[in-house]
GUTORFI-694514 format. One record per residue (C-alpha): residue in one letter; residue number from 1; y, x, z. Coordinates in steps of 0.001 Angstrom, whole numbers. Example, Ala and Ser with C-alpha at 12.3 -4.5 7.8 and 13.67 -1.06 7.14 Angstrom:
<nodes>
+-----+-----+---------+---------+---------+
: res :   n :       v :       u :       w :
+-----+-----+---------+---------+---------+
:   a :   1 :   -4500 :   12300 :    7800 :
:   s :   2 :   -1060 :   13670 :    7140 :
+-----+-----+---------+---------+---------+
</nodes>
This chain:
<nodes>
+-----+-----+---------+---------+---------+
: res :   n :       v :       u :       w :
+-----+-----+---------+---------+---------+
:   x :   1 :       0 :       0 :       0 :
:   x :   2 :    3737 :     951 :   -1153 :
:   x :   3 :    5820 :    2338 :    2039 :
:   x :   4 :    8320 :    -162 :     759 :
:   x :   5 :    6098 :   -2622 :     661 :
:   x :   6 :    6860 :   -5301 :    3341 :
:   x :   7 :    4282 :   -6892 :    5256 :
:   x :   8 :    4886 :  -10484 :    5929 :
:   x :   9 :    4404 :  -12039 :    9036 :
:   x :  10 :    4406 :  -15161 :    9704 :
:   x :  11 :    6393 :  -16560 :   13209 :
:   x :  12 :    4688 :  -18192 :   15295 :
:   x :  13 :    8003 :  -20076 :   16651 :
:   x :  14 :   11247 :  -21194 :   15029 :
:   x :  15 :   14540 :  -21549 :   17534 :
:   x :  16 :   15883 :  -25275 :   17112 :
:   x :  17 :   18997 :  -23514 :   15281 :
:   x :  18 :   16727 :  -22113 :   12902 :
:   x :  19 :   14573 :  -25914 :   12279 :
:   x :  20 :   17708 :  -27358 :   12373 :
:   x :  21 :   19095 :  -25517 :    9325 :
:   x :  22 :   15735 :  -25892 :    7185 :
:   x :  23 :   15789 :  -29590 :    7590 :
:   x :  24 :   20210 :  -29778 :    7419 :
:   x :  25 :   19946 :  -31735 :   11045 :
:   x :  26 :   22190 :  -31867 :   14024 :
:   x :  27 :   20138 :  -30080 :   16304 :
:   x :  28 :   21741 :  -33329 :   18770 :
:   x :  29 :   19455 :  -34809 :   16209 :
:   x :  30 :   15893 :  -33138 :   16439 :
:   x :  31 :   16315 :  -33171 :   20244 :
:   x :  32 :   16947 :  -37098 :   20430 :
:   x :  33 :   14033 :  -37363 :   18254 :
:   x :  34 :   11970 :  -35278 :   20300 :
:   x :  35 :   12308 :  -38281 :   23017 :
:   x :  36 :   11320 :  -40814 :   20140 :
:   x :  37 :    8289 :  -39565 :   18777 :
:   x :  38 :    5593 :  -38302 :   21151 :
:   x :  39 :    3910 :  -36256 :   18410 :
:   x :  40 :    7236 :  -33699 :   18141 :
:   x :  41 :    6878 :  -31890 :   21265 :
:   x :  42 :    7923 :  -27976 :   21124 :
:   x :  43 :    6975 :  -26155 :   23967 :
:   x :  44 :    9852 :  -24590 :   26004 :
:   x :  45 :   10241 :  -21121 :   27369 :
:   x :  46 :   11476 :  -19922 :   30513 :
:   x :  47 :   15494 :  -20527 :   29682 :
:   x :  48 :   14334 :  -23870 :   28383 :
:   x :  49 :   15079 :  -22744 :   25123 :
:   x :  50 :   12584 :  -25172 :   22377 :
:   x :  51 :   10103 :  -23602 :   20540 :
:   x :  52 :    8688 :  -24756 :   17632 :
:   x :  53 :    5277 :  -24189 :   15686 :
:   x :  54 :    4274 :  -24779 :   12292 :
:   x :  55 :    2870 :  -28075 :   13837 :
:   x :  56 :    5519 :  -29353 :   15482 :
:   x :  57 :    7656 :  -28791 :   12107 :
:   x :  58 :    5304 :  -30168 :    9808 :
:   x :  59 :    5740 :  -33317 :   12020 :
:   x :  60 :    9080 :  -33313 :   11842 :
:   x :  61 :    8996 :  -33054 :    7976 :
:   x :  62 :    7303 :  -36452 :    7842 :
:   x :  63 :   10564 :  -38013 :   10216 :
:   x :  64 :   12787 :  -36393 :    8351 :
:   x :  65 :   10985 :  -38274 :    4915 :
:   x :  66 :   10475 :  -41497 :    6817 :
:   x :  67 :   13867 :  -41574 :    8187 :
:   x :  68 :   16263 :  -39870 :    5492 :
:   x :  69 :   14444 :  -40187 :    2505 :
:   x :  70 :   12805 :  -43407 :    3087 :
:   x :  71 :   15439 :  -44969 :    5009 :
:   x :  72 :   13011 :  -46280 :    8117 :
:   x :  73 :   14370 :  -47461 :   10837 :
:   x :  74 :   12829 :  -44893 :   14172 :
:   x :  75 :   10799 :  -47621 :   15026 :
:   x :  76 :    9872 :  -48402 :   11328 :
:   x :  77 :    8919 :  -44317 :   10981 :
:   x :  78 :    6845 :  -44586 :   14254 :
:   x :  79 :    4703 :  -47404 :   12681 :
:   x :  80 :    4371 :  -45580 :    9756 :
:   x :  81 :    3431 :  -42019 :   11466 :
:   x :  82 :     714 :  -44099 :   13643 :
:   x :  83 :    -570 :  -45923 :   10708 :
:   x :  84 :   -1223 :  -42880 :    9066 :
:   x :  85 :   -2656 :  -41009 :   12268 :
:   x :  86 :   -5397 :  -44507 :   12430 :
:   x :  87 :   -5868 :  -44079 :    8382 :
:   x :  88 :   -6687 :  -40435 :    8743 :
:   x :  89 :   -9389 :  -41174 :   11781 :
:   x :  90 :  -11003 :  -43612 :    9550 :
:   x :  91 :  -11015 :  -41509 :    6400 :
:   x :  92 :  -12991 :  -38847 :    8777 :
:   x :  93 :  -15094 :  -41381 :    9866 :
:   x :  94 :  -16255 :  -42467 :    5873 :
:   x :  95 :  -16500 :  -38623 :    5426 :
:   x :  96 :  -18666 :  -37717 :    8772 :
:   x :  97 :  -21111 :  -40583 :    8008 :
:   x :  98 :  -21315 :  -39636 :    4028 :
:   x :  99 :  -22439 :  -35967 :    5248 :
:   x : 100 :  -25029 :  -37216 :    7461 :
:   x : 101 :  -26462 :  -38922 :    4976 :
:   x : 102 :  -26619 :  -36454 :    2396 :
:   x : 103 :  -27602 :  -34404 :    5848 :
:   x : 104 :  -30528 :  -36701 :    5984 :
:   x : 105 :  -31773 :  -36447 :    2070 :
:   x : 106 :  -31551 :  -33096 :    1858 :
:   x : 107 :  -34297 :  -32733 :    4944 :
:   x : 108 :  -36288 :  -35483 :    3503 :
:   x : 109 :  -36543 :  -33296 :     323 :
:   x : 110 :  -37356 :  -29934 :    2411 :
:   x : 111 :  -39686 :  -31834 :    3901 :
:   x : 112 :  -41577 :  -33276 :    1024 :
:   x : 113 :  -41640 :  -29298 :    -614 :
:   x : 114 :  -43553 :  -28472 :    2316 :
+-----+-----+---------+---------+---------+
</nodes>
């Protein structure tokens, strides 16, 4: 590898200034929301500065589409964001049960090669 090369590294946490700016909020804005939605919860460190993960901003994505994009109402985007959450649980649900059968098959046919 290049000396010049630079290795990228990915954060682990993003300061609310710095969410803030990649979403063009208020930070005011992310914190009230941070009361709405239970799912938005950066952790805190010892100043009680917020920190953010990769999870906690790829929730805030979806409000931000639901909300400004969309033009939901907060309770309208909380519906939607819980819908969603109950869709995804039953899509795993269809997928879980179609591997165990396949699960199932595929030793039926081991077994009958026996």
């Amino acid at each position: 590898m290049p000396v010049n090369e630079k290795e990228e590294t990915e954060k682990l946490y993003y300061s609310i200034s710095e969410v803030s700016e990649l979403f063009e909020l208020n930070a005011s804005t992310i914190r009230f929301w941070e009361k709405e939605f239970e799912m938005l919860s950066p952790t805190k460190n010892k100043k009680g500065n917020r920190l953010f993960t990769k999870k906690d901003i790829e929730y805030l994505a979806q409000i931000v589409d639901l909300i400004k994009q969309k033009g939901f109402t907060i309770q309208g985007a909380k519906e939607q964001l819980k819908n969603r959450s109950v869709s995804k649980k039953s899509n795993n649900e269809e997928v879980i049960a179609k591997l165990k059968e396949i699960r199932a098959k595929l030793v039926e046919l081991g077994k009958s090669q026996d």
